[in-house]
C-alpha positions as CSV (number, residue, x, y, z in Angstrom):
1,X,-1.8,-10.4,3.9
2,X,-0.9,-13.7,2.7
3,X,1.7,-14.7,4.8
4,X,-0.8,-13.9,7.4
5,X,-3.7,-16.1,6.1
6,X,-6.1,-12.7,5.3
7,X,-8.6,-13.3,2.9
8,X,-8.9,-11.2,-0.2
9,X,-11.2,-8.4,-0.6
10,X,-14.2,-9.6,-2.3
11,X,-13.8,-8.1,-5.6
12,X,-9.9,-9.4,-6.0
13,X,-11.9,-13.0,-5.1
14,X,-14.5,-12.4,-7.4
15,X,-12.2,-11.2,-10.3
16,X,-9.9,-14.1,-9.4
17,X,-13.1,-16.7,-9.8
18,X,-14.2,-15.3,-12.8
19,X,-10.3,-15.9,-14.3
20,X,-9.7,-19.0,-12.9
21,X,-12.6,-20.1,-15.0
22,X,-14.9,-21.2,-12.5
23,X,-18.5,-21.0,-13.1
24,X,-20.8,-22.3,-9.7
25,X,-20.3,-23.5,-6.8
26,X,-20.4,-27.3,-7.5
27,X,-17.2,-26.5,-9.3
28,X,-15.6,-24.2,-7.0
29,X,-16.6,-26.5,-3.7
30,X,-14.4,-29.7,-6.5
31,X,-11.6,-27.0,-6.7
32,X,-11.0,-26.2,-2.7
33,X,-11.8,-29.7,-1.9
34,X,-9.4,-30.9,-4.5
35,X,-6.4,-28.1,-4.3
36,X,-6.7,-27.3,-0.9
37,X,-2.9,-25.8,-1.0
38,X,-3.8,-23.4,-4.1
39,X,-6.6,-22.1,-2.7
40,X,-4.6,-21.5,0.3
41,X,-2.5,-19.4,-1.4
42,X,-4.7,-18.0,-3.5
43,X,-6.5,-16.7,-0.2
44,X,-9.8,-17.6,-1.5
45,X,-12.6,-19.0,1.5
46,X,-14.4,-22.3,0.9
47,X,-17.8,-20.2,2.2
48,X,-17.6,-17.0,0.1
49,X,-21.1,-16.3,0.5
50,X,-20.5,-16.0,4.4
51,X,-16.8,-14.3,4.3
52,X,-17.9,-11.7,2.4
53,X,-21.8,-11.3,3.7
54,X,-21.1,-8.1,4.6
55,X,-18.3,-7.2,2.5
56,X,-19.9,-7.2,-1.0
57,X,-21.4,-10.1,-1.2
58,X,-24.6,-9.9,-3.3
59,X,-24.9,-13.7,-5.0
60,X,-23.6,-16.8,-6.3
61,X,-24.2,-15.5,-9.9
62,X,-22.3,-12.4,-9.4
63,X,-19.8,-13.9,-8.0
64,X,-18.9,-16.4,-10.7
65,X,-20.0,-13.8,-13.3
66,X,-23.2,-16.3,-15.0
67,X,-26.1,-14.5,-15.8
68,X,-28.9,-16.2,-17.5
């Protein structure tokens, strides 16, 4: 999957997110913009919302794991 450019499931993204630390999208829009290569590898999309609308995908909160 990686050498082939697939994207990761949703939950491996999510999990990966939530690891890396990142906590909304202004700050994961600074980290593909800024470490395009990483995030490349790390096989994450710049537009998780839309990747995974029907994969998953439920909100920006669960995604990045912050509930008020």
């Amino acid at each position: 999957d990686e050498f082939l450019g697939i994207m990761r499931p949703y939950d491996e993204a999510r999990d990966l997110i939530r690891t890396l630390g990142i906590q909304n999208f202004d700050e994961y829009e600074h980290f593909i913009r800024n470490d395009k290569k990483r995030a490349e590898g790390l096989r994450i999309p710049a537009k998780p919302h839309i990747v995974y609308r029907d994969k998953g995908w439920t909100s920006f909160e669960d995604f990045f794991g912050c509930f008020d």
